[in-house]
C-alpha positions as CSV (number, residue, x, y, z in Angstrom):
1,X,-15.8,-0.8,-29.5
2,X,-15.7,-0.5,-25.8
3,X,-15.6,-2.9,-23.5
4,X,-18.5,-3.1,-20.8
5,X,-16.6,-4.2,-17.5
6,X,-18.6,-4.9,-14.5
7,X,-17.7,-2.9,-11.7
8,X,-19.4,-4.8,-9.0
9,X,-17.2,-7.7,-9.7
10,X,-13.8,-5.7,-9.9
11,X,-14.9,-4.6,-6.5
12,X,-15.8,-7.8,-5.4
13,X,-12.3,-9.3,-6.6
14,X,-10.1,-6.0,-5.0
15,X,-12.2,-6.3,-1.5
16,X,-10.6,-9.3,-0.2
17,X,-8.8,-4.9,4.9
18,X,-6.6,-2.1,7.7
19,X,-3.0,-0.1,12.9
20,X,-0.2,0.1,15.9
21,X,2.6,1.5,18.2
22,X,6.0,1.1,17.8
23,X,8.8,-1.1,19.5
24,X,12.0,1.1,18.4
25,X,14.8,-1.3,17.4
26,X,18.4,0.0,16.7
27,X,18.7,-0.8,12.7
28,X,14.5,-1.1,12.5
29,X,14.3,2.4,14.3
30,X,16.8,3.4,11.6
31,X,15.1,2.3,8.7
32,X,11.4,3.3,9.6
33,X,12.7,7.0,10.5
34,X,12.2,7.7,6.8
35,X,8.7,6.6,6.4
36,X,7.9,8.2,9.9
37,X,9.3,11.5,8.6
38,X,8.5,11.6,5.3
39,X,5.8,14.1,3.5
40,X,4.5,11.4,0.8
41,X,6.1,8.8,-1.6
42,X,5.2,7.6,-5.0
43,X,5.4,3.2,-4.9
44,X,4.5,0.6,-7.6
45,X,4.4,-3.2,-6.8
46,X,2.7,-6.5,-8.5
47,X,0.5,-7.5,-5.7
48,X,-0.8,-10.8,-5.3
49,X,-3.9,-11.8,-3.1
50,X,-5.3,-15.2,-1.7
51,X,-4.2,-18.2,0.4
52,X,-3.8,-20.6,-2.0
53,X,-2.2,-21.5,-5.6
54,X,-5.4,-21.6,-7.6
55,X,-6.7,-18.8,-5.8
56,X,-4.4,-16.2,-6.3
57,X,-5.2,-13.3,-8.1
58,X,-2.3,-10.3,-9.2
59,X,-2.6,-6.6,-9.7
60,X,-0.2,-4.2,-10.7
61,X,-0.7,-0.9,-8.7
62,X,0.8,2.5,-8.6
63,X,0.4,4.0,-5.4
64,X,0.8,7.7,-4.5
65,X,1.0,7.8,-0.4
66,X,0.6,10.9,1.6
67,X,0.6,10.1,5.7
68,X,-2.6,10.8,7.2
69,X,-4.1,12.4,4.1
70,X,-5.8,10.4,1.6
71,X,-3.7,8.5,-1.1
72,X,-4.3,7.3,-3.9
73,X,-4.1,3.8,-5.9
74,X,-4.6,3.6,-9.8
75,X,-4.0,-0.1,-11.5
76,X,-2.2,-0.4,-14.1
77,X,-2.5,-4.1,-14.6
78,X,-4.4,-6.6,-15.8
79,X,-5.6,-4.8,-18.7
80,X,-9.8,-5.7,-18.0
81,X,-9.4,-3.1,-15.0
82,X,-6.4,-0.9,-15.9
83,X,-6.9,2.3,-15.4
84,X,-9.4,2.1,-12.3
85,X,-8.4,4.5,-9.5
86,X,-9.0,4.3,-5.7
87,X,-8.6,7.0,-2.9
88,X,-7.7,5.2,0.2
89,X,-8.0,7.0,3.7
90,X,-4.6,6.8,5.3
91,X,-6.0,6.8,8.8
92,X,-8.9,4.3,8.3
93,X,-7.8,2.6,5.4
94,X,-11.1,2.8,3.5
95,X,-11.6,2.7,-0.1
96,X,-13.3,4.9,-2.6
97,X,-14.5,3.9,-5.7
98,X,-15.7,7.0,-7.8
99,X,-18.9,7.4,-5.4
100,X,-19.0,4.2,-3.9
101,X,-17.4,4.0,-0.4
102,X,-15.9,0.7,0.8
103,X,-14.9,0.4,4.5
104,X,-11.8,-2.5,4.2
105,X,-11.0,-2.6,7.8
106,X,-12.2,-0.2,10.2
107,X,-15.3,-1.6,10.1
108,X,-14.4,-4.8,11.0
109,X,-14.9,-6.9,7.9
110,X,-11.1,-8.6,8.8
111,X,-11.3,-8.5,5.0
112,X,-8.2,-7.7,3.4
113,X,-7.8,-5.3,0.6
114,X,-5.1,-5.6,-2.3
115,X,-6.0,-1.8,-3.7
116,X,-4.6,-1.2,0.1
117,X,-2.1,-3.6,0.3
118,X,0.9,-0.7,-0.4
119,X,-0.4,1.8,1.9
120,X,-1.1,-0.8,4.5
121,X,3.0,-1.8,4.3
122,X,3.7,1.7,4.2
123,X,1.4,2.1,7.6
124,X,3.2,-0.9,9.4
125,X,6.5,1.0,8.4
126,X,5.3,4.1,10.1
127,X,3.3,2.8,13.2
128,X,3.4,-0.8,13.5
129,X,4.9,-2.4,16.7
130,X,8.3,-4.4,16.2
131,X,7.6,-8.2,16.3
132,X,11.1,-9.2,14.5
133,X,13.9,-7.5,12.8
134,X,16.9,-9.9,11.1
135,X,19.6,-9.1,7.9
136,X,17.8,-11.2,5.2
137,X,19.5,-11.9,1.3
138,X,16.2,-11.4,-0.9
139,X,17.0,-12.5,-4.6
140,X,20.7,-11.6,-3.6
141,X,19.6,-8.4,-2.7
142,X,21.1,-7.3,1.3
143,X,18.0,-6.4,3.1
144,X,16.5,-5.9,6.1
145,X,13.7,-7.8,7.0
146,X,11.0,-6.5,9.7
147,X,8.0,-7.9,11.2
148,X,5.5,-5.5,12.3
149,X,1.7,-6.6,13.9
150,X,-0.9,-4.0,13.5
151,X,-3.9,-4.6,15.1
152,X,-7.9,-4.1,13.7
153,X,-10.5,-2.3,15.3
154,X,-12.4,-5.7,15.6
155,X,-9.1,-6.7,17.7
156,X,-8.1,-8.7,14.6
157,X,-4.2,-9.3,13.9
158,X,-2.6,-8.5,11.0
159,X,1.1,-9.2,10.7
160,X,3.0,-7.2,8.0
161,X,6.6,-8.4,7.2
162,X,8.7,-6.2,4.9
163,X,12.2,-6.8,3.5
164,X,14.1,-3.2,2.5
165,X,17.6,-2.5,1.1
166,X,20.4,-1.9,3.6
167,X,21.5,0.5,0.6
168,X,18.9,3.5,0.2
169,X,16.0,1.4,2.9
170,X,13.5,1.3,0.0
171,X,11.1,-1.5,0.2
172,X,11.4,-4.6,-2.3
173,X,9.0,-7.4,-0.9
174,X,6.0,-7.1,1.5
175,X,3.9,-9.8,3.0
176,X,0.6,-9.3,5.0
177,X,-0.6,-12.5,7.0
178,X,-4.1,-12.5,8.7
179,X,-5.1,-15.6,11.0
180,X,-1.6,-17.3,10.4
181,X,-2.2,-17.3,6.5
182,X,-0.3,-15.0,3.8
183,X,-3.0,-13.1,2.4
184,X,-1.6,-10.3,0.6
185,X,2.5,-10.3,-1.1
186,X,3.9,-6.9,-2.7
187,X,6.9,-7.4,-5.0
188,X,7.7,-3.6,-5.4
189,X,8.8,-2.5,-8.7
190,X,9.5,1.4,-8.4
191,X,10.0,3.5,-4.8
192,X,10.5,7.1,-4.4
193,X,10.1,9.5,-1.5
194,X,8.9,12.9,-2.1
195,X,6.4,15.7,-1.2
196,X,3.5,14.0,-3.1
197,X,0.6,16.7,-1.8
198,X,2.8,19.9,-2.5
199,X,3.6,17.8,-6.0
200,X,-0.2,17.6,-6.8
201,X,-1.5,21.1,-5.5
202,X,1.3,22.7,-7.9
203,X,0.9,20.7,-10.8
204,X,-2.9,22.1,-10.4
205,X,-1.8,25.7,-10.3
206,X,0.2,25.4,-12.9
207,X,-2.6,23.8,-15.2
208,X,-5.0,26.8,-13.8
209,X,-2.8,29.8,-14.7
210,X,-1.4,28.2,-18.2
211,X,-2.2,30.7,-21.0
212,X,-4.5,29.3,-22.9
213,X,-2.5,28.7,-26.3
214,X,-0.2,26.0,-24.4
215,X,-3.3,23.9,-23.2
């Protein structure tokens, strides 16, 4: 039997919002020259939103990132609203459930999304200005941590730290702090950089033109 899930309050629980220049540091500049280059990536992370210990709520979300193109966010995790997908606007950072439209920052909410907490760190990465860059030990992993402020529409200040690996520069922790208070953590569990829209577009053709018989 299938379980009715309501989708108003999966919405409600996602919608908890989304941008900057760029102060060029010698490693920072370094490591963001990737994500500034780059024609997509594929990302999966446990995120965790809320500002408290009884109040935090964690999603597992696989992310497929295409710069100033829309992207896309499916969860995977918990199992009530596995398998809900999101498109997310790279440039605006709105959301898009099936037909329903949710604006998460550039309307001014200074609500903060965790369906677009992984293209948000992947924005900061690509356009946020420098605020802090230091050589950090994460879980005895050598990384280097940035800080990176991004600015709302509203004039709101969002603060995105991220921690990568000195070996490869993938990211392995993300934090996103509104008002002085940790809203948003990403603990990423898989990273790979690649031509995600060329990646879709053939996959399509290919499923177009197979012969029938190996359908």
């Amino acid at each position: 039997m299938r379980r009715r899930i309501c989708v108003p309050m999966i919405i409600a629980c996602l919608l908890l919002t989304g941008c900057g220049g760029g102060k060029a540091g010698t490693a920072a500049d370094e490591a963001r020259q990737p994500y500034r280059e780059m024609d997509g990536c594929t990302a999966e992370a446990k995120v965790t939103c809320g500002t408290g210990e009884d109040d935090r709520t964690a999603f597992a979300l696989r992310c497929s990132f295409v710069p100033e193109k829309t992207s896309s966010v499916e969860i995977l995790a918990p199992e009530t609203v596995a398998g809900i997908r999101a498109s997310v606007d790279s440039r605006t950072l709105a959301l898009t459930y099936a037909d329903l439209c949710l604006d998460t920052g550039a309307g001014g909410t200074g609500a903060l999304s965790p369906a677009a907490c992984i293209p948000r760190i992947l924005e900061a990465l690509r356009d946020g200005w420098l605020l802090e860059e230091n050589d950090e030990k994460l879980n005895g992993v050598p990384c280097l941590r940035l800080c990176l402020d991004q600015t709302e529409q509203s004039g709101e200040k969002t603060v995105t730290a991220v921690w990568l690996k000195k070996d490869g520069g993938e990211p392995v922790y993300g934090e996103i702090s509104s008002g002085g208070k940790i809203i948003l953590t990403a603990e990423f569990t898989a990273f790979q950089f690649g031509d995600i829209l060329n990646q879709q577009n053939s996959e399509s053709k290919e499923t177009e033109t197979a012969p029938a018989s190996s359908r």
